[in-house]
N, C-alpha and C positions, 0 to 999 in steps of 0.2 A: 504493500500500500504506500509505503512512503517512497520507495522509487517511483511507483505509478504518480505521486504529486509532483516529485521533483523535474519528472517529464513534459505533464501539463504544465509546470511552471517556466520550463525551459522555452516549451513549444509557443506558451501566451506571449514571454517576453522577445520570442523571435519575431513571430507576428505585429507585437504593438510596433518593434523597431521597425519593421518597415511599412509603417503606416507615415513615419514619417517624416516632413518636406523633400528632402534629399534623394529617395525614391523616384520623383517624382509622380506620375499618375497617366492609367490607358486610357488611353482617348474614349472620348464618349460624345452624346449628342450630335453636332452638323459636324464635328470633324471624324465622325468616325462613319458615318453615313457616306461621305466623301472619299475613307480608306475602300470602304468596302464596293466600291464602283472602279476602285483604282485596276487595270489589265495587270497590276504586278500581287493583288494579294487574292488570295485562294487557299479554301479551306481555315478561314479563322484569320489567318496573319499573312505576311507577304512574304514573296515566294523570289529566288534566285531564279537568272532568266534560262539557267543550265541546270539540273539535278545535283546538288548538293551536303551530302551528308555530313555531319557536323562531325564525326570521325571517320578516316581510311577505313576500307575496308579488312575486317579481321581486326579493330580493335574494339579494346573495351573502355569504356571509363574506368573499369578496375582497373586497367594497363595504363590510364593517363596518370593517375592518382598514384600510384605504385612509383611511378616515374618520379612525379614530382615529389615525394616526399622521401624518396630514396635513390633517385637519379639521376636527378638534377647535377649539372655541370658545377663543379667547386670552383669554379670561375666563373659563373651566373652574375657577380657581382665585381666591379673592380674593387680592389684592397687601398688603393689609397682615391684619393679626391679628383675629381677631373677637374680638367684645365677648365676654366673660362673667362670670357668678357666680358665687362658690363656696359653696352652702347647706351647713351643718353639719350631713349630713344622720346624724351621730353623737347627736346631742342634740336629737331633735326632737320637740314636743311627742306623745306617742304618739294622743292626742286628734284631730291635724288631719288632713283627709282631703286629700293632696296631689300634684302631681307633677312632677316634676323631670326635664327634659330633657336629654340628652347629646351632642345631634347625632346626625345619622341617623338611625337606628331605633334608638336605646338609649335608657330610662325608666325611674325608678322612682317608685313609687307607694306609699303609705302610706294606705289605708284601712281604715274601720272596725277598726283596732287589727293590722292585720298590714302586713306589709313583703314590695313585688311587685317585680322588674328584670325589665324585657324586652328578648335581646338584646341584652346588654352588649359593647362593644370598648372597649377601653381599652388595648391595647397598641400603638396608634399607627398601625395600619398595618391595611388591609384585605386581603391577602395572605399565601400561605405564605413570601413572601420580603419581609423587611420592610423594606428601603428601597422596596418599591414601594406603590403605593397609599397614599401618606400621609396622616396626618389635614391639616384647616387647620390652620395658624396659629393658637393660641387655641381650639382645637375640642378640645382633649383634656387639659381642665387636670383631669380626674378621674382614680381608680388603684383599685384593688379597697380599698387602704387607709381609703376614703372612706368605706367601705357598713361599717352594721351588718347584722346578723345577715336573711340575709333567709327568709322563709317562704316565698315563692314564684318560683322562676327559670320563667321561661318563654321556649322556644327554636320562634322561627318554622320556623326551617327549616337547615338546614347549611351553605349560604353562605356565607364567608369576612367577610364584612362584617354578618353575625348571628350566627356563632356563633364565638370566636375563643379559641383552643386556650388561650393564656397570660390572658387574663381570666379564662376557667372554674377552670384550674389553681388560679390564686392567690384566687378565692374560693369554695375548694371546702369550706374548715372553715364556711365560713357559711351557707353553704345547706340547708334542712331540703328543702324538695322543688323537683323538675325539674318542669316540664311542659312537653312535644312531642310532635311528628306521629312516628308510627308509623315506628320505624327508625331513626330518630336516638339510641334509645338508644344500639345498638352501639357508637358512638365513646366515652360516656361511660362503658361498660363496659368499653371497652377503656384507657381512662383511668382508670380505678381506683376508679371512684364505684362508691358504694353503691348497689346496683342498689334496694335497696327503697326507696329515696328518688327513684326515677327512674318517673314515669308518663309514656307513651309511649300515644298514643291513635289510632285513625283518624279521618275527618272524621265527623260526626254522634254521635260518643260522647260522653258524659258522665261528670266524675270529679267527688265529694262530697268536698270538700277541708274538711267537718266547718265549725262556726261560721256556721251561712249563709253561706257560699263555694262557690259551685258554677263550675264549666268546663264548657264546652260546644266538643267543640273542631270546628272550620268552614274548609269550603274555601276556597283560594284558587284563583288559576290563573296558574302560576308552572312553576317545576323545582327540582329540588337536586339537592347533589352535591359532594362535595371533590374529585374526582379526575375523572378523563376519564369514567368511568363514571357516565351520571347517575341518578335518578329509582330509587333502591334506599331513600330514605327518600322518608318523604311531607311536603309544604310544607303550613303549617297556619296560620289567624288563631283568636282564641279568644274567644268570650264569658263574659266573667267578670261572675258575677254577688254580689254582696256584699249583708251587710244591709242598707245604705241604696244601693247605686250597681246601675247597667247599666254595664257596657263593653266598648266593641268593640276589641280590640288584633289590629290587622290587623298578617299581616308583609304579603310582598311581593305583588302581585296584576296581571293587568292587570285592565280593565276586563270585567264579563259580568256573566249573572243571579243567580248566583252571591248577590249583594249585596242584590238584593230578597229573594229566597229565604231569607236569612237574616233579614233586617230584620222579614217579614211572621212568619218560626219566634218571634223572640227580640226583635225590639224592643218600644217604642223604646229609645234608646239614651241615657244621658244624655251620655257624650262618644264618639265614635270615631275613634280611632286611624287615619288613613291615611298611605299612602304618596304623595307628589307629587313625586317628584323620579328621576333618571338614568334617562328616559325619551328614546325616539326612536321616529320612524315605522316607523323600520327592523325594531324588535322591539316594536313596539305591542301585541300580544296576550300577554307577561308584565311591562309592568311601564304602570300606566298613566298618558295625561298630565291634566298639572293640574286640568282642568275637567272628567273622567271624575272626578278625586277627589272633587271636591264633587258629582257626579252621584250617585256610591257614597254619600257619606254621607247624602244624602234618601233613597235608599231604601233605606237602612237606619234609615229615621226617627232621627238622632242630633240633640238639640239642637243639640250643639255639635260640632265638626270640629276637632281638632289635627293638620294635617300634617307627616309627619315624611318621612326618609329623603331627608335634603338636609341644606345645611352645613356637611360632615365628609369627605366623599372624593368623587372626583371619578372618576365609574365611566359617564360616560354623553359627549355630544359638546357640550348645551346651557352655556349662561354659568353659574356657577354656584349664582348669587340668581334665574334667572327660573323655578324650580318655585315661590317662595314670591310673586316678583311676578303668575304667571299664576292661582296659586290665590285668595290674594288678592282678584284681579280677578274673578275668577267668584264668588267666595264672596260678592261685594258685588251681586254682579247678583239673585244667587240668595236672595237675605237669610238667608244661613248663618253662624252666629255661629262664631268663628277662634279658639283659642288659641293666641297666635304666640310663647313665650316667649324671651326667648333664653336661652343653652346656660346649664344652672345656675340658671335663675330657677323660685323656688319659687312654684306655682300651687298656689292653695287651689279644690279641688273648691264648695266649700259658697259661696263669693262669686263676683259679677261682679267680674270685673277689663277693664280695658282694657291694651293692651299698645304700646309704642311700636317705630315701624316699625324696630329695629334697623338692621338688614340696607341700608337706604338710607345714600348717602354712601360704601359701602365699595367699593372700585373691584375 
């Protein structure tokens, strides 16, 4: 009997936690009315445009779990502090077209006179419980206090480690507009934002964001979800296109057609955004490895390739430098130009730069 309470009391307090804010909340009413007429959701939630199993075939979640708590890479994590920079990105020439890396998937970007973040974490931790999932060492010397004013938020998907409850909060006076996949509103309506400031799109729409700025927003093949219940919003990469620039700001993806399909709609590209990093064979079909990234970026004809979504947490079983030493390595075979900055270094769009292999030497 007193195990039986200790359970129901475990189970209640799991429950009340994620009742709430940080959760956010499934869409309901005119926005859900609107998912369920969407050509991408079927059966309940929305659907990948290729057959997608959330593990390789022959595994188990007993095999992921077995992994992770016993075979995971002893280099998962670096042992001392990463390098980085801290740009003033308060006083910056309004003139340069730039971008600034955060680690992982978080960016911001200043072009032709407006101010873009994608995918901002800043509050340390990629989890609803924040001693876990921590950043590196050095990987998180940024705070919402850093950012002016920005014109463009743009939210991949609802994932814990892209979309992070305490970043959005505290930069929510600065933000003029959202943009995300279809459903992801809810949270930020449930959060207090300005819904007219919030565009929310499915994959193949387009929003005139006025000044030669256009969105184009594009699938991935992925999932979402805050809570047990997945795929009630929809995971999104976006084509942004600006007066002078092309770019492709991929969130999470695995590898598929997907990326031709796009490249041949909307390229070429002048840089694209990918993901190379907390991958494994185990879930090979959402998130992809290194050499499918520089695969993704030629056919999406992008000059140049920045791989992101590594350096910052540690969500997969691999060392934690070899997404950037495998992409690297292919990127060199494949003669595909790299912006490798590190966290904080400010890249000017309009110049060649070369960049120094950080990342080597850190154990």
């Amino acid at each position: 009997m007193t195990l039986l309470i200790i359970l129901a009391l475990l189970v209640a307090g799991v429950i009340l936690f994620m009742q709430t804010p940080q959760f956010g909340r499934k869409p309901t009413g005119e926005r859900l009315k609107k998912i369920e007429l969407s050509p991408n959701y079927k059966d309940g939630q929305f659907q990948n445009l290729s057959h997608t199993p959330d593990l390789a075939e022959g595994v188990s979640m007993s095999n992921v779990l077995w992994k992770f708590f016993f075979g995971k890479s002893k280099r998962s994590k670096p042992k001392a502090a990463l390098p980085s920079q801290k740009t003033d990105l308060l006083h910056l020439d309004p003139k340069e077209n730039i971008i600034v890396w955060f680690g992982h998937s978080s960016y911001f970007i200043q072009v032709d006179g407006k101010t873009i973040l994608v995918d901002p974490v800043f509050s340390g931790s990629a989890s609803p419980i924040s001693f876990t999932t921590k950043a590196f060492a050095g990987a998180d010397v940024y705070s919402a206090d850093d950012f002016p004013k920005i014109d463009f938020l743009f939210i991949s998907h609802d994932h814990w480690d892209h979309l992070d409850y305490e970043t959005v909060m505290k930069l929510k006076a600065k933000v003029s507009k959202i943009i995300t996949g279809l459903g992801t509103g809810e949270h930020f309506e449930r959060w207090g934002f300005d819904m007219n400031s919030v565009i929310e799109r499915d994959w193949y729409e387009t929003v005139e964001l006025g000044e030669g700025f256009t969105v184009h927003v594009t699938p991935g093949r992925h999932f979402a979800g805050r809570t047990f219940k997945r795929n009630t919003a929809i995971w999104a990469s976006f084509v942004l296109k600006t007066p002078t620039q092309n770019l492709f700001l991929g969130g999470d993806s695995g590898y598929d057609s997907h990326f031709k399909a796009t490249g041949d709609k909307y390229g070429p590209f002048d840089v694209a955004i990918l993901e190379c990093g907390q991958y494994n064979e185990y879930w090979k079909y959402i998130h992809m490895m290194p050499e499918e990234t520089v695969k993704a970026a030629q056919e999406l004809k992008a000059k140049k390739l920045m791989p992101v979504h590594w350096a910052k947490f540690s969500l997969a079983l691999h060392d934690w430098d070899e997404p950037i030493l495998r992409v690297t390595a292919e990127a060199k075979k494949q003669n595909m130009p790299l912006i490798t900055p590190m966290i904080g270094q400010k890249v000017n769009f309009d110049k060649e730069e070369t960049f120094a292999e950080w990342w080597k030497g850190l154990e």
